[in-house]
BAKEGU-636663 format. One line per field, with one value per residue: x, y, z of N, C-alpha, C, O, CB in turn; residue in three letters. Coordinates in nm, 2 decimals, decimal comma, padded with zeros to 4 digits. Last residue first. Glycine has a CB too. Layout:
<atoms>
n_xx [X; ...]
n_yy [Y; ...]
n_zz [Z; ...]
ca_xx [X; ...]
ca_yy [Y; ...]
ca_zz [Z; ...]
c_xx [X; ...]
c_yy [Y; ...]
c_zz [Z; ...]
o_xx [X; ...]
o_yy [Y; ...]
o_zz [Z; ...]
cb_xx [X; ...]
cb_yy [Y; ...]
cb_zz [Z; ...]
r [ALA; ...]
</atoms>
This chain:
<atoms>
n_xx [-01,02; -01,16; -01,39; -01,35; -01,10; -01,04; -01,08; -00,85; -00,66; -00,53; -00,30; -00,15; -00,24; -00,32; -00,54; -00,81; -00,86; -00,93; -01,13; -01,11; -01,18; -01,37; -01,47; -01,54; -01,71; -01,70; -01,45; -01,63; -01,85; -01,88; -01,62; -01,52; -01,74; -01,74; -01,49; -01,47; -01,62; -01,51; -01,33; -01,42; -01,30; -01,17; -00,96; -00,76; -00,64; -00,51; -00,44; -00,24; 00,02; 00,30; 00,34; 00,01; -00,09; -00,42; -00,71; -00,95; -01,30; -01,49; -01,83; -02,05; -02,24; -02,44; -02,23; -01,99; -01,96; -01,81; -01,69; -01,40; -01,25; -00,99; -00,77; -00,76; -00,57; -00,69; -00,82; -00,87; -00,82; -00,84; -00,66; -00,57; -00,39; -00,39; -00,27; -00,09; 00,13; 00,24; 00,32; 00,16; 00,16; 00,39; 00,30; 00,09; 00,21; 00,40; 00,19; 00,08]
n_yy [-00,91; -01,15; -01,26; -01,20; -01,20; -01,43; -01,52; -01,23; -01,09; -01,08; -01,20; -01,17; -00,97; -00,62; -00,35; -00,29; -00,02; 00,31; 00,56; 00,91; 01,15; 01,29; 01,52; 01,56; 01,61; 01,41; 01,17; 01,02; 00,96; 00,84; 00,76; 00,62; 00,41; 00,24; 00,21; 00,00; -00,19; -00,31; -00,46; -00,45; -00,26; -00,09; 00,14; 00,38; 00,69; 00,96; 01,25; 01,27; 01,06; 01,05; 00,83; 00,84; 00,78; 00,79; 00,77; 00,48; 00,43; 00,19; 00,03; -00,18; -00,39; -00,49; -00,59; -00,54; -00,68; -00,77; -00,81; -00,92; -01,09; -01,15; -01,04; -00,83; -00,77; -00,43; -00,21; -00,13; 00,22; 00,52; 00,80; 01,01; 01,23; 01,39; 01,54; 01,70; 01,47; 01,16; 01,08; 00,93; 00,73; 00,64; 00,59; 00,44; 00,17; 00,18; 00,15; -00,12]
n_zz [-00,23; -00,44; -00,59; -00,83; -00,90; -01,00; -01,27; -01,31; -01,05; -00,80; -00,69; -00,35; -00,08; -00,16; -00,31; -00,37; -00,57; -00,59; -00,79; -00,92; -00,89; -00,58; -00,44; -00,06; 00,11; 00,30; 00,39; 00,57; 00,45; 00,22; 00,12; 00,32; 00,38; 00,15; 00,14; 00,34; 00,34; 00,12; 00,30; 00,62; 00,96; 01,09; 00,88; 00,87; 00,68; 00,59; 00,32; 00,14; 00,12; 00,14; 00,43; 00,62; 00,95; 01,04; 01,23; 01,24; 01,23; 01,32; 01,32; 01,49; 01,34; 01,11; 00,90; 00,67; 00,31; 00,10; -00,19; -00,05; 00,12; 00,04; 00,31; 00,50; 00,75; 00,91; 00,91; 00,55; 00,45; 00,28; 00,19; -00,07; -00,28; -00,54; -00,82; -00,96; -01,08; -00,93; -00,68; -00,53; -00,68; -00,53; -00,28; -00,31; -00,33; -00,15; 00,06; 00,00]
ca_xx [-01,06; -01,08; -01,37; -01,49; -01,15; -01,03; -01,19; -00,89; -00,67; -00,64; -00,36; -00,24; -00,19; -00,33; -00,38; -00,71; -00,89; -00,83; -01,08; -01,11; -01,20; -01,30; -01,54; -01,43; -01,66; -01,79; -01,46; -01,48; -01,81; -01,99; -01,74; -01,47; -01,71; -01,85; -01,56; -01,37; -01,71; -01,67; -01,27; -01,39; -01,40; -01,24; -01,10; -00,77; -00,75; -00,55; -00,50; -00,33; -00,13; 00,22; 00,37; 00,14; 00,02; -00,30; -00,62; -00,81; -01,19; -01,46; -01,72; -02,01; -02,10; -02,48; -02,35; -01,96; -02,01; -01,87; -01,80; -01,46; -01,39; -01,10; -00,82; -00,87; -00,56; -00,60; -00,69; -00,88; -00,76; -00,91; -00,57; -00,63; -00,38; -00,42; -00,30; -00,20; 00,11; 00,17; 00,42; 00,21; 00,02; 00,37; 00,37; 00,05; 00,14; 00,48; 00,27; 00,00]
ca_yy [-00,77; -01,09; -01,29; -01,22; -01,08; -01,42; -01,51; -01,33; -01,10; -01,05; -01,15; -01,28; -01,03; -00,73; -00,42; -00,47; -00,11; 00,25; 00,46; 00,76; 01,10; 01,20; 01,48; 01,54; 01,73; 01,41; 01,29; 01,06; 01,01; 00,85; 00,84; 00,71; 00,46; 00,31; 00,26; 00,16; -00,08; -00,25; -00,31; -00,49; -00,33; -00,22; 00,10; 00,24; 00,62; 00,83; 01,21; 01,39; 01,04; 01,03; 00,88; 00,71; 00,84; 00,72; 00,84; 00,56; 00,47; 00,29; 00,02; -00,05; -00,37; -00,47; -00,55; -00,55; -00,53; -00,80; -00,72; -00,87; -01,05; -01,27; -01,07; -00,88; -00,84; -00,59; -00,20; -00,19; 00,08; 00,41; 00,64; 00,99; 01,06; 01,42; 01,43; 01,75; 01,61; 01,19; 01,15; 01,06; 00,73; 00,65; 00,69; 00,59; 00,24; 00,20; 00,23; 00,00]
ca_zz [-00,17; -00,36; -00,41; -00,78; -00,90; -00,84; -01,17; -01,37; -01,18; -00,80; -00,83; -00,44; -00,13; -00,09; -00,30; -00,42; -00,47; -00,65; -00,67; -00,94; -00,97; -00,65; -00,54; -00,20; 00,04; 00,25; 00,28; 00,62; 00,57; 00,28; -00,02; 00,23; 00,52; 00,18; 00,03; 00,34; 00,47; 00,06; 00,13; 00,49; 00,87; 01,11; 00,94; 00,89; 00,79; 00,54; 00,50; 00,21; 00,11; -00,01; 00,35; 00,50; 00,86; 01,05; 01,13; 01,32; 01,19; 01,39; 01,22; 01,49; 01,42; 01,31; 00,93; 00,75; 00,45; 00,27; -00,16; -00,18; 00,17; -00,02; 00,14; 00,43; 00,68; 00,92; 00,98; 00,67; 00,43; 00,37; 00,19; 00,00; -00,25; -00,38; -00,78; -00,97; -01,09; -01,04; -00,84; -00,51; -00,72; -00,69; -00,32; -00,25; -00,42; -00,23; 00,06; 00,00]
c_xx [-01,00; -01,12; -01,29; -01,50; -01,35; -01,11; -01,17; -01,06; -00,76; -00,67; -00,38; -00,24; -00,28; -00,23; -00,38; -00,57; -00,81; -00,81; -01,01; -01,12; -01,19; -01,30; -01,39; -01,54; -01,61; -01,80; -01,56; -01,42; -01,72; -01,99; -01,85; -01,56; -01,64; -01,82; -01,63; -01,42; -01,61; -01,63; -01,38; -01,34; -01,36; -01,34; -01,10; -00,90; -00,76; -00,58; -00,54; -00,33; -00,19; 00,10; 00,30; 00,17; 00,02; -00,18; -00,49; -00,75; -01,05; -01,31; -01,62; -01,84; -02,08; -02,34; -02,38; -02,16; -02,05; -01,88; -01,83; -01,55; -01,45; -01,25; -00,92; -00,93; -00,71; -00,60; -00,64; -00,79; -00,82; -00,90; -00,75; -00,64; -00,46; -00,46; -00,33; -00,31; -00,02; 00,15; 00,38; 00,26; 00,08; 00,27; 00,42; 00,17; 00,07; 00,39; 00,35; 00,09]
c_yy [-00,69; -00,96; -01,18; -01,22; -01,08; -01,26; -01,48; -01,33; -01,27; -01,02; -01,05; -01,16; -01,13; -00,81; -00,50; -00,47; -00,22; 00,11; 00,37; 00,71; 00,95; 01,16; 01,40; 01,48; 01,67; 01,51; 01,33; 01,20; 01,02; 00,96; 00,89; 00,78; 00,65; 00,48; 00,31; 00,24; 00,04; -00,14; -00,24; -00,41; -00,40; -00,26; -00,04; 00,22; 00,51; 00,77; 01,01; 01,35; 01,20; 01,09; 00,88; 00,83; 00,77; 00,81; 00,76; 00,64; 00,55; 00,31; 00,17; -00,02; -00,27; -00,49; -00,57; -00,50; -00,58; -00,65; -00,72; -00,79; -00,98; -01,23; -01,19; -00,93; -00,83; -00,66; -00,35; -00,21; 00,00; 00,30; 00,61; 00,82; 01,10; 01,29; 01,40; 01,65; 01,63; 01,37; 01,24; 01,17; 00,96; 00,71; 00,69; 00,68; 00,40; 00,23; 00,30; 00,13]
c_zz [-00,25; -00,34; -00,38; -00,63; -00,81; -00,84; -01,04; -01,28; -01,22; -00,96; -00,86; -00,59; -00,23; -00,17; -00,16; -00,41; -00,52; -00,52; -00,67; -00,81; -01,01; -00,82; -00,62; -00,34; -00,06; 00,13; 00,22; 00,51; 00,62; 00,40; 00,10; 00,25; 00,43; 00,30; 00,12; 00,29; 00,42; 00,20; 00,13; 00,37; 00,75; 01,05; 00,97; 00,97; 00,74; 00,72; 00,46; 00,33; 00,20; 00,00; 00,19; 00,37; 00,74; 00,95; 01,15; 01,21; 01,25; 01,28; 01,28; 01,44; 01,41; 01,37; 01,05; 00,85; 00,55; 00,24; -00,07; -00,15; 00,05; 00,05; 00,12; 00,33; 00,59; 00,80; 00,97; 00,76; 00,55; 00,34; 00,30; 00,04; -00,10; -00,39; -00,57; -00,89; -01,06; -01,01; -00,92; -00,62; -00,68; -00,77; -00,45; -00,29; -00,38; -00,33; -00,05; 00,00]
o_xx [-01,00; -01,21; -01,34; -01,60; -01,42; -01,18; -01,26; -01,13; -00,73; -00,70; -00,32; -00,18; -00,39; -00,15; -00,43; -00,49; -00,76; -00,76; -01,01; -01,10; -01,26; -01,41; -01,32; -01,64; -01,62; -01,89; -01,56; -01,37; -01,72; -02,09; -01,91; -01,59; -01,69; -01,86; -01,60; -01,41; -01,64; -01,62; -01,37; -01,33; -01,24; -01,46; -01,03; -00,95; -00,77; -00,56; -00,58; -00,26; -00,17; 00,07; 00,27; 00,11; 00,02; -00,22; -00,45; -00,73; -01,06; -01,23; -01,69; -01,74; -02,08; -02,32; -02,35; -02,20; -02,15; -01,83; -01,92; -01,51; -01,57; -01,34; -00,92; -01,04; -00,80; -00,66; -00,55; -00,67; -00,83; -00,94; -00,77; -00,63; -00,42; -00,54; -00,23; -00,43; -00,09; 00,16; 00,43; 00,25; 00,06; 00,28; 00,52; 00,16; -00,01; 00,43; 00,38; 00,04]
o_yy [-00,57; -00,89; -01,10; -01,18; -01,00; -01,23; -01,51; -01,23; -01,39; -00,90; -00,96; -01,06; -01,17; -00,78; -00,46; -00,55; -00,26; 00,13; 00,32; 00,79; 00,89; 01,14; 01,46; 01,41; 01,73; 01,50; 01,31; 01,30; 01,03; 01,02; 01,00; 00,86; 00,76; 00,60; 00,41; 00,36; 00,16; -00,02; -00,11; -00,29; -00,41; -00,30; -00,12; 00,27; 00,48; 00,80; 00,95; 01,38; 01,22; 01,16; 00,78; 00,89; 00,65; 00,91; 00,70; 00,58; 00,66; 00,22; 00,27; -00,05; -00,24; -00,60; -00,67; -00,38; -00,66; -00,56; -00,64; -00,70; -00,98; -01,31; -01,30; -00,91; -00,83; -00,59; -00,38; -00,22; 00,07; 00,26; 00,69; 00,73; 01,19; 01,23; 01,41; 01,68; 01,57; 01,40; 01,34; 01,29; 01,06; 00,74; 00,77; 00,80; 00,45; 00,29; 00,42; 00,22]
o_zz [-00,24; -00,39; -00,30; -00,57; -00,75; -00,74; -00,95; -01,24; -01,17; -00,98; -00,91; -00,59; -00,21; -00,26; -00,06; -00,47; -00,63; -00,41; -00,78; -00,72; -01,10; -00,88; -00,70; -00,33; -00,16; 00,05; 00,09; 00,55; 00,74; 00,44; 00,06; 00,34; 00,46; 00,29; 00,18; 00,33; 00,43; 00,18; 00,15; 00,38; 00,75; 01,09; 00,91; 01,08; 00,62; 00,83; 00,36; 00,43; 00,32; -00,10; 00,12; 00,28; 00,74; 00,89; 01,25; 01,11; 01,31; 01,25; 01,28; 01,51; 01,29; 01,44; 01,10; 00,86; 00,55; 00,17; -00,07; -00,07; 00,05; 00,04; 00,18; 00,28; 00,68; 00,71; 01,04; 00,72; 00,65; 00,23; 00,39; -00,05; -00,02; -00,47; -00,51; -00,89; -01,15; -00,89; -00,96; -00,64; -00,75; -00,89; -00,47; -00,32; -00,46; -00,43; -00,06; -00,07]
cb_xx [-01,03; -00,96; -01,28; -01,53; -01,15; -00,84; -01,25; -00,76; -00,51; -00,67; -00,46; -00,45; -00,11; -00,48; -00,24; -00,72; -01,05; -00,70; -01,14; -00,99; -01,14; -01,34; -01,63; -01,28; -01,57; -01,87; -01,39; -01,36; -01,85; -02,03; -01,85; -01,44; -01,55; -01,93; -01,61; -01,23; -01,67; -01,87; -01,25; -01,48; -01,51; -01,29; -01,22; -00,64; -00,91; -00,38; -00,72; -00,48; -00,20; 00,19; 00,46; 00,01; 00,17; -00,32; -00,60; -00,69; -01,23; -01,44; -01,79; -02,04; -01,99; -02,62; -02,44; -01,81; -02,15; -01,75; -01,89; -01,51; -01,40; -01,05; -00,68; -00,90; -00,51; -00,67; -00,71; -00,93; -00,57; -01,04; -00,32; -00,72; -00,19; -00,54; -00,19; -00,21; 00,15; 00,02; 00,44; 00,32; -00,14; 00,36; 00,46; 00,03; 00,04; 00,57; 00,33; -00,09]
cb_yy [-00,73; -01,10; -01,44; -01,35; -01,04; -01,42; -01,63; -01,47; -01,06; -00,95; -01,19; -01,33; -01,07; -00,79; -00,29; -00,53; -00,13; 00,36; 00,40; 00,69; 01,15; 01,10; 01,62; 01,40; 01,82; 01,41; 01,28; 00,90; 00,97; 00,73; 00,69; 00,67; 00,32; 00,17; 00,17; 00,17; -00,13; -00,40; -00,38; -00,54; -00,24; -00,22; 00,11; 00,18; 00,69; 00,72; 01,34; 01,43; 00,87; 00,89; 00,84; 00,49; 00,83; 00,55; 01,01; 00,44; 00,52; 00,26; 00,03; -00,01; -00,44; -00,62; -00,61; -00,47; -00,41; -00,88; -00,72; -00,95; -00,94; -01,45; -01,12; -00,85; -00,94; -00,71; -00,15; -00,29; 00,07; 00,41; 00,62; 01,07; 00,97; 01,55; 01,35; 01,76; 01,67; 01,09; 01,05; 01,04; 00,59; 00,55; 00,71; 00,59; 00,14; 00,10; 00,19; 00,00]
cb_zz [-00,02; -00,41; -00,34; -00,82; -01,10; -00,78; -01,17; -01,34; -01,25; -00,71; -00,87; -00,35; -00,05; -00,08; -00,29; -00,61; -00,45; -00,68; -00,62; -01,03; -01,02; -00,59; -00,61; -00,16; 00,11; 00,34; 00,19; 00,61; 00,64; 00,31; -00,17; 00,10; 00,64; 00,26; -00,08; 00,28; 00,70; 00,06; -00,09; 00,45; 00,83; 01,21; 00,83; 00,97; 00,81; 00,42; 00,56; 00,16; 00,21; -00,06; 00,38; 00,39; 00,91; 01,00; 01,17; 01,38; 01,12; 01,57; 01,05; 01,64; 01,40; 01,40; 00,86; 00,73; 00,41; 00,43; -00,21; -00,28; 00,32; 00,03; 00,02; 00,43; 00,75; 01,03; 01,15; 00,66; 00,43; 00,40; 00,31; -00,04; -00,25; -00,32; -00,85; -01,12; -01,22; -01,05; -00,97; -00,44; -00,58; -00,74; -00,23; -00,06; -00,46; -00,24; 00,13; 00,12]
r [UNK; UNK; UNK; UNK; UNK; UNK; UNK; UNK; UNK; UNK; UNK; UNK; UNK; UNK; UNK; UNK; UNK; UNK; UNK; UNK; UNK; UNK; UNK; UNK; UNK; UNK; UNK; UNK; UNK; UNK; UNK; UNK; UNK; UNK; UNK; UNK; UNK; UNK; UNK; UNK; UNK; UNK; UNK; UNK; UNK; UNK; UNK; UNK; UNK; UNK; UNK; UNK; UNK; UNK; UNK; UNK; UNK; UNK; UNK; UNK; UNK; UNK; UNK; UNK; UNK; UNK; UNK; UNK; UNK; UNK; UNK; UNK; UNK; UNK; UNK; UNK; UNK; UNK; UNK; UNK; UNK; UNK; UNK; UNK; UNK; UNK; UNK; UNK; UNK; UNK; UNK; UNK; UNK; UNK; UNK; UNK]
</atoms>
């Protein structure tokens, strides 16, 4: 994740913004995370404007992002699936 924040950094004109789960989460894909109270920690990473670790899945970061942590930003892209493994092919179906 790091080494892609800070490439993603390079780029001209570009504001890296980081919600990552705080642990391991490959192969939850679409989970959302349902009747648990989902809590975000600010954190450092080099590269990134502002970035925050959630308890929760890829989908709760998304959501938790776009919904409430940057309710002001108007994003151009997202950028999901760094983990370990592919994630190319039919894994694309599971993985986070």
């Amino acid at each position: 994740l790091t080494t892609l924040v800070q490439k993603l950094d390079e780029v001209e004109d570009l504001n890296v913004f980081v919600v990552a789960p705080a642990e391991e989460r490959s192969a939850f894909s679409h989970s959302i995370s349902i009747g648990q109270v989902l809590s975000a920690q600010v954190r450092k990473v080099a590269g990134a404007k502002m970035a925050f670790a959630v308890g929760g899945t890829p989908a709760d970061c998304t959501m938790i992002a776009l919904g409430a942590l940057f309710p002001g930003v108007a994003f151009d892209c997202v950028i999901g699936g760094i983990n370990r493994g592919d994630n190319a092919g039919r894994h694309i179906i599971y993985s986070g």
